[in-house]
TORTI-509873 format. One record per atom (N, C-alpha, C): atom name; residue in one letter; x, y, z. Coordinates in pm, whole numbers, plus 50000, padded with zeros to 5 digits. Each point is the difference from the previous one (the first is absolute). Layout:
N
name / resn / X / Y / Z
CA / A / X / Y / Z $
...
***
This chain:
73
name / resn / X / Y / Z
N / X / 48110 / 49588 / 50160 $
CA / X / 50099 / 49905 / 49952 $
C / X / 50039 / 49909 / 50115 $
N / X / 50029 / 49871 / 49971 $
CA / X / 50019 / 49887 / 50101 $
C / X / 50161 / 50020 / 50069 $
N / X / 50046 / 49974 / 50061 $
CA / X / 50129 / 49973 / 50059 $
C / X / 50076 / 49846 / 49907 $
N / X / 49899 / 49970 / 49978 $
CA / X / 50078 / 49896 / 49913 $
C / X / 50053 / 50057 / 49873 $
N / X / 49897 / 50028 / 49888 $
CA / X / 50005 / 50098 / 49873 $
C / X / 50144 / 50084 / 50012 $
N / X / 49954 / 50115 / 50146 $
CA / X / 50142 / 50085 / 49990 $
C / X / 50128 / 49927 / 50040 $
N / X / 49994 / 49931 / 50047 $
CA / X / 50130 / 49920 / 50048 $
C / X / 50050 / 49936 / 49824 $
N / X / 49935 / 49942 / 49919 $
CA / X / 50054 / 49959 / 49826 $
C / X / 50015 / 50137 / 49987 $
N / X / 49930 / 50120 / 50000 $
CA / X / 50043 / 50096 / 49927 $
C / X / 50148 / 50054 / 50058 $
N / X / 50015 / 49960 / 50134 $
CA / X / 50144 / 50085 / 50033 $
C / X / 50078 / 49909 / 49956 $
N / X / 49979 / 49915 / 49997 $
CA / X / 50174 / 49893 / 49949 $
C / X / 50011 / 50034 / 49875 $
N / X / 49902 / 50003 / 49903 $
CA / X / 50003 / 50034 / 49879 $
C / X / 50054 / 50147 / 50002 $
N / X / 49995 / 50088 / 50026 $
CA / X / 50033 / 50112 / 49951 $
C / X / 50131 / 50011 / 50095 $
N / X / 50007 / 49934 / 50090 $
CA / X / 50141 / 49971 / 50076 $
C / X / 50124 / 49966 / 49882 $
N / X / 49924 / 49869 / 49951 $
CA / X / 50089 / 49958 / 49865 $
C / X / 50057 / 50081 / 49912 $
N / X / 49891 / 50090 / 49990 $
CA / X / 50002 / 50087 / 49848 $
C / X / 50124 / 50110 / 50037 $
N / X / 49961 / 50041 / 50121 $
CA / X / 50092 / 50069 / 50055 $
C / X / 50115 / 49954 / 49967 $
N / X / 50086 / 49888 / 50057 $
CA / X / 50093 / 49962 / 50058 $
C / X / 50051 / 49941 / 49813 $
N / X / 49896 / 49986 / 49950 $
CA / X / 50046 / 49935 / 49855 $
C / X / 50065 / 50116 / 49914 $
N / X / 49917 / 50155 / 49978 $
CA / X / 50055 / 50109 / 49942 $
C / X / 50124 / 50057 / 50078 $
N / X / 50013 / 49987 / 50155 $
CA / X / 50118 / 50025 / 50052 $
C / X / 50115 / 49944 / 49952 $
N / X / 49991 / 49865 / 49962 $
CA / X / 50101 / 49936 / 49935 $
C / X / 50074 / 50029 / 49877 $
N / X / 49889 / 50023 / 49935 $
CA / X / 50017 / 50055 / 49854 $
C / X / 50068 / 50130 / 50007 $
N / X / 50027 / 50129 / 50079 $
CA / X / 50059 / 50118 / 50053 $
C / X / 49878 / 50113 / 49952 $
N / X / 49852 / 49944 / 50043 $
CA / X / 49902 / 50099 / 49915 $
C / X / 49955 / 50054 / 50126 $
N / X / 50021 / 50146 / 49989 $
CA / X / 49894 / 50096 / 50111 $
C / X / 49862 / 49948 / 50045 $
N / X / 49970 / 49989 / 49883 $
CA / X / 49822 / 49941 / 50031 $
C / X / 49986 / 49860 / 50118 $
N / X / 50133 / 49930 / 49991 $
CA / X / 49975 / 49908 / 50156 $
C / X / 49978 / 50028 / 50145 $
N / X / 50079 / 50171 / 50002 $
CA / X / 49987 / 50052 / 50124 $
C / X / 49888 / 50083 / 50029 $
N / X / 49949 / 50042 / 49876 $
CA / X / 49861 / 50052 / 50009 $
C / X / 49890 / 49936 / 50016 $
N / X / 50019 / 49895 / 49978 $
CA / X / 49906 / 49863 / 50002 $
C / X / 49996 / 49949 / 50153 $
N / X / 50148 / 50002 / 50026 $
CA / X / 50029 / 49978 / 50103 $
C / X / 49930 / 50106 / 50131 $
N / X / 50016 / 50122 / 49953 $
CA / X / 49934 / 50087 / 50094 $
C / X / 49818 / 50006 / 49994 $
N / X / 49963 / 50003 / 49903 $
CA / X / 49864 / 49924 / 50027 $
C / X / 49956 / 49866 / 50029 $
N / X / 50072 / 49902 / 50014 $
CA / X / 49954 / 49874 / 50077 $
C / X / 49982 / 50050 / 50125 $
N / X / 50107 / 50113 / 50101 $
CA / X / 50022 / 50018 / 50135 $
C / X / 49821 / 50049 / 50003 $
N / X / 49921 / 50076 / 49952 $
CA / X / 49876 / 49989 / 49992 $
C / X / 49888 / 49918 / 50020 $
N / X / 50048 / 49901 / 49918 $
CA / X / 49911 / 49861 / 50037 $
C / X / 50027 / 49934 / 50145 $
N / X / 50146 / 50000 / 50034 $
CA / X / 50052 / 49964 / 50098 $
C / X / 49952 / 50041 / 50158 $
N / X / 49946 / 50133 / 49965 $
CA / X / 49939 / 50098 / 50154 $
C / X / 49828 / 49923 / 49950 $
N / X / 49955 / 49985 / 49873 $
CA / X / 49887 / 49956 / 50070 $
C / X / 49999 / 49878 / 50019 $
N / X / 50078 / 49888 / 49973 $
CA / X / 49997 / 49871 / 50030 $
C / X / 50063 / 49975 / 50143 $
N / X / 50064 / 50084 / 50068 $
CA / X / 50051 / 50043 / 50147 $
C / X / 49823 / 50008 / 50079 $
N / X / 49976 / 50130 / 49966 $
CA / X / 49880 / 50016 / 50110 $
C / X / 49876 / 49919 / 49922 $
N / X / 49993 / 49925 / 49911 $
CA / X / 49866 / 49946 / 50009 $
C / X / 50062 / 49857 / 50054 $
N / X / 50104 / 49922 / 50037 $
CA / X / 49996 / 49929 / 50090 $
C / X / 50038 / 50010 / 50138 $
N / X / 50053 / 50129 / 50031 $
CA / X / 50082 / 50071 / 50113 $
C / X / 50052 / 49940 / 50044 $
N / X / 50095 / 50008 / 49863 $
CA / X / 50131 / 49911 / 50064 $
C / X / 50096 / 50163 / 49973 $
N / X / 50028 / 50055 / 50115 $
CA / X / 50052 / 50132 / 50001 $
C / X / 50159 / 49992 / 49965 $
N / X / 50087 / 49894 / 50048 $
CA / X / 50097 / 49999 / 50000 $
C / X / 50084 / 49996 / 49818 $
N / X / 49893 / 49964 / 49930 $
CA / X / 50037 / 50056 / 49880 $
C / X / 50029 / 50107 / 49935 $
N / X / 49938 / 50089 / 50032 $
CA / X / 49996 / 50161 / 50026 $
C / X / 50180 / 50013 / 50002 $
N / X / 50040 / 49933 / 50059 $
CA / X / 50146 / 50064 / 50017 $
C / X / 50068 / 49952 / 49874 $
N / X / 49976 / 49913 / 50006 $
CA / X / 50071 / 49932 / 49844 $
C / X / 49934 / 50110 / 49912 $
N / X / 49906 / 50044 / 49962 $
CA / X / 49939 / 50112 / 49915 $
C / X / 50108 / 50097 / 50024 $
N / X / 49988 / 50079 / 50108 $
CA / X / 50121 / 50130 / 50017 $
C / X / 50088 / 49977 / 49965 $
N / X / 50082 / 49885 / 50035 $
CA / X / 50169 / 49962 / 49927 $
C / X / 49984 / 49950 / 49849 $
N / X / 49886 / 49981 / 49972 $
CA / X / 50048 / 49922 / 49831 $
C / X / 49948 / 50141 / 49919 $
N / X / 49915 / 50074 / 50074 $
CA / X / 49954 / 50168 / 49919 $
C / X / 50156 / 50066 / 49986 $
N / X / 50052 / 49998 / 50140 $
CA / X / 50106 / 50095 / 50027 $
C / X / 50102 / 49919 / 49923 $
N / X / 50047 / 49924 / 49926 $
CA / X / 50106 / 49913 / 49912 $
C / X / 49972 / 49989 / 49849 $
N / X / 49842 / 50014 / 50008 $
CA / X / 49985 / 50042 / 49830 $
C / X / 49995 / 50146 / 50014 $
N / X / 49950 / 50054 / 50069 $
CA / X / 50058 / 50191 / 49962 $
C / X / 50156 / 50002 / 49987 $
N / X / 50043 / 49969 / 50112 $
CA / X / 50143 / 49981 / 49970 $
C / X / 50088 / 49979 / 49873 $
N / X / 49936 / 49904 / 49915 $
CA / X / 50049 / 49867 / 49891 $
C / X / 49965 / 50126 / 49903 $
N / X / 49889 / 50053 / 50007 $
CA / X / 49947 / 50058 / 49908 $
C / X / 50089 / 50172 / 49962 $
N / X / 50011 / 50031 / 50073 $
CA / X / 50075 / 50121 / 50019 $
C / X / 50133 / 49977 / 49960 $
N / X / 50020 / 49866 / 50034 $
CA / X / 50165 / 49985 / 49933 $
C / X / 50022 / 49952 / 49869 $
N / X / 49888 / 49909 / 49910 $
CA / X / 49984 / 49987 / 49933 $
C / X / 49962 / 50143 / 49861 $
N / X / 49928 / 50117 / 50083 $
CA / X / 49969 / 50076 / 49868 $
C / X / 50096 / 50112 / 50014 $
N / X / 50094 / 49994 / 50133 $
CA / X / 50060 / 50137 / 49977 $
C / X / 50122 / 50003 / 49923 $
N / X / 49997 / 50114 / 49896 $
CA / X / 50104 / 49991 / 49943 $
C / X / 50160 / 50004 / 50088 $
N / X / 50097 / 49896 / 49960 $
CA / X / 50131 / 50089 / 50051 $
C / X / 50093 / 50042 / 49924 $
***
């Protein structure tokens, strides 16, 4: 897959994300946690490493989101 290709596919599913988040639907943060996927390989197939960190903090904020979102109180 090209670096170009994955770069439309992350904004797009960036969107989708950020669009079901809005709406108050779980499935944005799950969406959300598999983009961080695409994100590590679109990191090292241009090695641009410093993305990588943005990966750890946006993983560690949808686990977060997510945990607060399904637990009952």
């Amino acid at each position: 897959m090209s670096a170009s290709l994955l770069s439309y596919l992350l904004s797009a599913s960036s969107l989708i994300s950020l669009w079901l988040m809005g709406k108050k639907s779980v499935w944005g943060i799950i969406v959300g946690l598999l983009n961080q996927i695409l994100w590590v390989v679109y990191a090292l197939m241009l090695k641009q490493y410093g993305l990588l960190i943005g990966v750890v903090a946006y993983t560690i904020i949808n686990i977060r989101n997510l945990r607060k979102w399904t637990t009952k109180r």
